[in-house]
C-alpha positions in Angstrom: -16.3 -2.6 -6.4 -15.9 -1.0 -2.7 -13.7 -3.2 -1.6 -11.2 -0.9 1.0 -7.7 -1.2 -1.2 -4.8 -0.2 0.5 -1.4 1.3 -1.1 2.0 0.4 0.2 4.4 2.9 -1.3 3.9 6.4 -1.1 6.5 7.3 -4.2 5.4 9.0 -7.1 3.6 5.9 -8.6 1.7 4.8 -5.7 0.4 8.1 -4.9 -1.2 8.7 -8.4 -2.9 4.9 -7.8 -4.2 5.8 -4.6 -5.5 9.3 -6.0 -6.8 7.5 -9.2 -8.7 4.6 -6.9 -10.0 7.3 -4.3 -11.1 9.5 -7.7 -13.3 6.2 -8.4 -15.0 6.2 -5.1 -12.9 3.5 -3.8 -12.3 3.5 -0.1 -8.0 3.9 -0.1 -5.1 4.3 2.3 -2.3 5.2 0.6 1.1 3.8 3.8 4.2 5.5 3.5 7.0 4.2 5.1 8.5 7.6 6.8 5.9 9.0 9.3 7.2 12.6 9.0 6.8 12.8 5.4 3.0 11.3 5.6 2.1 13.9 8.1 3.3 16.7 6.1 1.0 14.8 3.5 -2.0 14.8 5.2 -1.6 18.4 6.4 -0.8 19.8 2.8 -2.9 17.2 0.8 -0.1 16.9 -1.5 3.0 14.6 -1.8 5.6 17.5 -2.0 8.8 15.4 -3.1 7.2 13.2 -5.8 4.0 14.9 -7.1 3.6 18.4 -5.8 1.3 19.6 -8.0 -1.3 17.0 -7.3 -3.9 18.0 -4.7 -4.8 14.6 -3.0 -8.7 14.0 -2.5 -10.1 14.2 0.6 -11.5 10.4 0.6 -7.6 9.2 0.5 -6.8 8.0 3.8 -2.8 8.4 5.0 -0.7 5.9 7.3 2.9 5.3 8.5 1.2 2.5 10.5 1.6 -0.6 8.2 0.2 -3.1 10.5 -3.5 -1.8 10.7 -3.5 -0.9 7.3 -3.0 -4.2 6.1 -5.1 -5.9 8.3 -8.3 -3.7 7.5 -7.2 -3.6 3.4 -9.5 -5.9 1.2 -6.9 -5.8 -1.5 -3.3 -4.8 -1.0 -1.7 -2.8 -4.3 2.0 -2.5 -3.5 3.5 0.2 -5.4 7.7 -0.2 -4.1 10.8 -0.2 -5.8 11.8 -3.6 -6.7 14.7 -3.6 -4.3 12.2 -3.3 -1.3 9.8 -6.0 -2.5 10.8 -8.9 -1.0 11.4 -7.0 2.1 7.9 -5.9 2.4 6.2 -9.1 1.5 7.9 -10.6 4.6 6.9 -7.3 6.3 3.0 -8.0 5.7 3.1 -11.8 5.5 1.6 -12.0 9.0 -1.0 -9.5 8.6 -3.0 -10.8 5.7 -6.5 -12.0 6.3 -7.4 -14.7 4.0 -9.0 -14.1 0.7 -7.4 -10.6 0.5 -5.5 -10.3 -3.2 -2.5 -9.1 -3.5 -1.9 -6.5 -6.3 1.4 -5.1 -7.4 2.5 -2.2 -9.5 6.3 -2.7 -9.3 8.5 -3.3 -12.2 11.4 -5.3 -12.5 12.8 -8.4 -10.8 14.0 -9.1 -7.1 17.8 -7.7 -7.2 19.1 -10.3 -4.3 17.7 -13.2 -6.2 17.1 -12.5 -10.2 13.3 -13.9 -9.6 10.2 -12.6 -11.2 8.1 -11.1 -8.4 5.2 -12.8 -9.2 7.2 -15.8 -7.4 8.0 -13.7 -4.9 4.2 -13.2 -4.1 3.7 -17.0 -4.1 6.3 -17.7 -1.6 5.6 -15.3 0.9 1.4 -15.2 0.3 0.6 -18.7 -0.6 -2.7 -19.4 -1.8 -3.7 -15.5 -2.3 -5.0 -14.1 -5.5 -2.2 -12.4 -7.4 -2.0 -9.7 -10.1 0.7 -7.2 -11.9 -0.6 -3.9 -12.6 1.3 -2.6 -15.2 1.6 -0.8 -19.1 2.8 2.4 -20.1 1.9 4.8 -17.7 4.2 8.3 -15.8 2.7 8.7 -12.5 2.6 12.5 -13.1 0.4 12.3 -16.3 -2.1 10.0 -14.0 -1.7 12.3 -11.2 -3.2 15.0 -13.4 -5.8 12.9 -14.9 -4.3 12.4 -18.9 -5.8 9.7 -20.4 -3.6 6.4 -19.5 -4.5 2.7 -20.7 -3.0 -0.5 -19.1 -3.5 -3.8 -18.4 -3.7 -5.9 -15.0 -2.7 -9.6 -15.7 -3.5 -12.9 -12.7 -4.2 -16.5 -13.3 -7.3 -15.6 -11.1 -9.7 -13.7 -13.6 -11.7 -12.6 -11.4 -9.4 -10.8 -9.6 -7.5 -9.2 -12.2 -11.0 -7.8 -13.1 -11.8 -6.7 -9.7 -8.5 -4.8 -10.2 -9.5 -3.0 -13.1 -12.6 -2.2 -12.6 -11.6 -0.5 -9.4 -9.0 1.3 -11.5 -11.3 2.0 -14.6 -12.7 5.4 -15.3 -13.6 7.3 -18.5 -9.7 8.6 -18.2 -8.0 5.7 -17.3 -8.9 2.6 -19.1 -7.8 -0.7 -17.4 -7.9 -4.4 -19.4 -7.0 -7.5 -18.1 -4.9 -10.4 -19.2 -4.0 -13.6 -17.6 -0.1 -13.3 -18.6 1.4 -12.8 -15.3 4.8 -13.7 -16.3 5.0 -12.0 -20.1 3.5 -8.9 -18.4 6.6 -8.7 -16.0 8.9 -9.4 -18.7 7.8 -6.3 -20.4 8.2 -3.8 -18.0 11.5 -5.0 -16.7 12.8 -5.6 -20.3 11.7 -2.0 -21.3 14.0 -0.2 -18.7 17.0 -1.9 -20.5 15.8 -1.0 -24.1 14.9 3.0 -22.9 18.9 2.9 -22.3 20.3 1.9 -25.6 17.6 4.4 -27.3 18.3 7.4 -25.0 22.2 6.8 -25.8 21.3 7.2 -29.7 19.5 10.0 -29.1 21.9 11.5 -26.5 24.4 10.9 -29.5 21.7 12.8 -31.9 22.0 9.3 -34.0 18.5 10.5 -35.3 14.7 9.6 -35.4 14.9 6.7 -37.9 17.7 5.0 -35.3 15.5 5.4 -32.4 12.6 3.6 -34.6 14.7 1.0 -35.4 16.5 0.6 -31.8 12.5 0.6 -30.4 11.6 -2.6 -33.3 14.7 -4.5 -32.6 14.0 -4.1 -29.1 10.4 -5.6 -29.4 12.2 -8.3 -31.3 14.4 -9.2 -28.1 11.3 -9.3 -26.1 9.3 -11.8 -27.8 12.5 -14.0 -28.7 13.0 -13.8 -24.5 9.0 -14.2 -23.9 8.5 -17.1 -26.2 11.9 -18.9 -24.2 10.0 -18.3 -20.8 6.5 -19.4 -22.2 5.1 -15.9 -22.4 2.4 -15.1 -24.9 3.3 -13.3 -27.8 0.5 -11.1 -28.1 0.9 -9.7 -24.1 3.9 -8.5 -25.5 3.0 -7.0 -28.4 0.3 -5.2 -26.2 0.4 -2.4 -23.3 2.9 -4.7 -21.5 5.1 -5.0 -23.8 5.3 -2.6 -27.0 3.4 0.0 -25.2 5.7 0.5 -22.5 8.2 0.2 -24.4 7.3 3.1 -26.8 6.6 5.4 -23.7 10.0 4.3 -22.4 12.1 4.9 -24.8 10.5 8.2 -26.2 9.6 10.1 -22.5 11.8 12.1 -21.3 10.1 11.5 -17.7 11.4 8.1 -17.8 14.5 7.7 -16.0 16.4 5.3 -17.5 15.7 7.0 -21.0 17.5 9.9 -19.1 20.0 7.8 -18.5 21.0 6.8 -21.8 20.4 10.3 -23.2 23.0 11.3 -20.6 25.6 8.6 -21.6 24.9 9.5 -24.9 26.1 12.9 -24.2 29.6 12.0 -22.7 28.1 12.1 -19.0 29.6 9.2 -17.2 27.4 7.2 -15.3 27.9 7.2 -11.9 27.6 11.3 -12.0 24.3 10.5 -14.6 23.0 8.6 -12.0 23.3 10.8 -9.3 21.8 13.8 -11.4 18.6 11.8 -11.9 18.5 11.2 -7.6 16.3 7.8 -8.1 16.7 4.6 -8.8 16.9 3.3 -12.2 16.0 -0.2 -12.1 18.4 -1.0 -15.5 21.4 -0.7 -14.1 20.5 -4.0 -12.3 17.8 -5.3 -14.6 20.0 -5.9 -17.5 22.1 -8.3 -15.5 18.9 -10.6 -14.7 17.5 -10.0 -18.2 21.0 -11.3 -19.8 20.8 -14.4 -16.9 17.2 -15.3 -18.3 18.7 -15.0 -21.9 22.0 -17.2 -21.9 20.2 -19.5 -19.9 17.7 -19.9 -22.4 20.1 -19.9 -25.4 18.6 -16.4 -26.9 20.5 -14.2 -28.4 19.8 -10.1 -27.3 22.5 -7.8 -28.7 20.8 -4.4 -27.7 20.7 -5.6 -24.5 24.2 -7.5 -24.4 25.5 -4.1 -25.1 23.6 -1.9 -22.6 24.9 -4.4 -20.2 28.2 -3.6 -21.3 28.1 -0.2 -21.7 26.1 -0.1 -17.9 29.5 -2.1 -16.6 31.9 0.3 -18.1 33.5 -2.5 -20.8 32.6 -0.2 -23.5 31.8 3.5 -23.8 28.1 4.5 -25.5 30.0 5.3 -28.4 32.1 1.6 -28.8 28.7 0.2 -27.7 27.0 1.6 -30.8 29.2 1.4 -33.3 29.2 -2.7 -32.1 25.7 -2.8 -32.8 25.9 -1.4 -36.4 28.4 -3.2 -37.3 26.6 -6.6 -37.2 26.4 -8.8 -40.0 23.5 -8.9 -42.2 20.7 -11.0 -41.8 17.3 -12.1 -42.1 14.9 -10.0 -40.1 12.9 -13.0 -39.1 14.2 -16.9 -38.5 
């Protein structure tokens, strides 16, 4: 239960892990990457650009030295965008003692290769336990101690309960699952979906299109999940419908924001820069359409974000496509 964890990213999501694990007693060092902006951290206790309303607990250790920190963590919980993944797991490769578990909180796929990051880990750490931490979960409302469920998923089971339990607390419940692969699906698959129902809200298409934009969306997911040999019901759980609910309904999430700002006539390259992070659809749709016409499945929500995301067709062309589909059954 006291094994030392240490958290690589120092974002908005990895600092509300690190607060949440040293809120449980757990002995955590939260690395950032720029040594200015973790000094100012451990002189304010707080994370001033991602979380500044959060006071950070004394217990939580901070580091811009990666090397020590990894070498002294018993389990590593990185917590980076998906475009710096890869490039951290070659970072820390070196420094990993044996029998140290590797723990991940990023959503999304690698963008230089398309793979799940699960496969990722298992390249670069051989032979370590592995687990996705993931579900439907803002940073900001962990940060300030809402109540928050989600689920850890690894082929070891004893590590994905190690994981949880460290996580656990009366405030922030943590299952398990053994998923690894369905899990990721969902919260890269989510992103896309947040898109197409922040563009019908942006276009103030109503509650009952959102509802139905969300169901359909689920539907895409499982017809992609049961292609890849996910489990149905990982899906239909906190990795999969829950974070898509929260997704598409938050307005903290920032590819929602996205959408709602297509939806308004905002084009997207000045959309994007008004939000001022990265929002992982713009390159996860391309992946999740890969995965799809690979595997002969048809996804028309997210063939149309795609094409609304590449400029082929304006929110507007994009949903008036979608409606205009033919009838059918709602199930094969």
């Amino acid at each position: 239960m006291n094994t030392p964890v240490a958290v690589l990213g120092a974002g908005s999501w990895g600092t509300a892990l690190a607060v949440q694990l040293a809120r449980n007693g757990v002995p955590t060092t939260l690395w950032g990457r720029t040594p200015q902006a973790v000094v100012e951290m451990a002189m304010s206790r707080r994370n001033a650009r991602y979380l500044p309303e959060l006071e950070l607990p004394d217990t939580l250790q901070l580091s811009a030295m990666l090397e020590p920190v990894v070498r002294d963590a018993g389990t590593l919980l990185l917590a980076v965008p998906s475009h710096a993944f890869d490039e951290l797991l070659r970072a820390i490769a070196a420094w990993v003692a044996p029998g140290v578990g590797i723990a991940w909180a990023t959503k999304g796929f690698d963008p230089a290769s398309g793979r799940f990051l699960h496969e990722l880990v298992a390249e670069h750490l051989p032979g370590h336990a592995a687990a996705v931490v993931t579900g439907p979960s803002f940073a900001r409302e962990v940060a300030l101690g809402l109540p928050t469920a989600l689920t850890v998923h690894a082929a070891d089971a004893e590590f994905a309960q190690s994981v949880a339990q460290q996580l656990h607390s009366p405030r922030f419940r943590a299952y398990t699952g053994n998923d690894v692969l369905g899990a990721e699906l969902g919260g890269a698959m989510k992103n896309v979906l947040a898109v197409a129902t922040g563009v019908a809200d942006g276009m103030q298409m109503g509650l009952n299109a959102r509802a139905g934009l969300i169901t359909r969306g689920l539907a895409e997911m499982l017809r992609l999940g049961a292609a890849l040999g996910s489990r149905p019901e990982t899906l239909m759980g906190l990795a999969g419908l829950g974070d898509l609910v929260l997704t598409c309904t938050g307005d903290l999430s920032r590819n929602r924001r996205l959408g709602l700002a297509l939806g308004r006539g905002v084009g997207l390259a000045q959309a994007i820069a008004e939000i001022g992070q990265v929002v992982e659809s713009v390159q996860t749709v391309d992946t999740v359409m890969k995965l799809a016409d690979e595997s002969r499945v048809e996804l028309p929500i997210t063939a149309l974000v795609q094409k609304v995301l590449h400029e082929e067709l304006t929110p507007t062309e994009g949903m008036r496509a979608l409606l205009s589909r033919e009838q059918k059954p709602e199930y094969p």
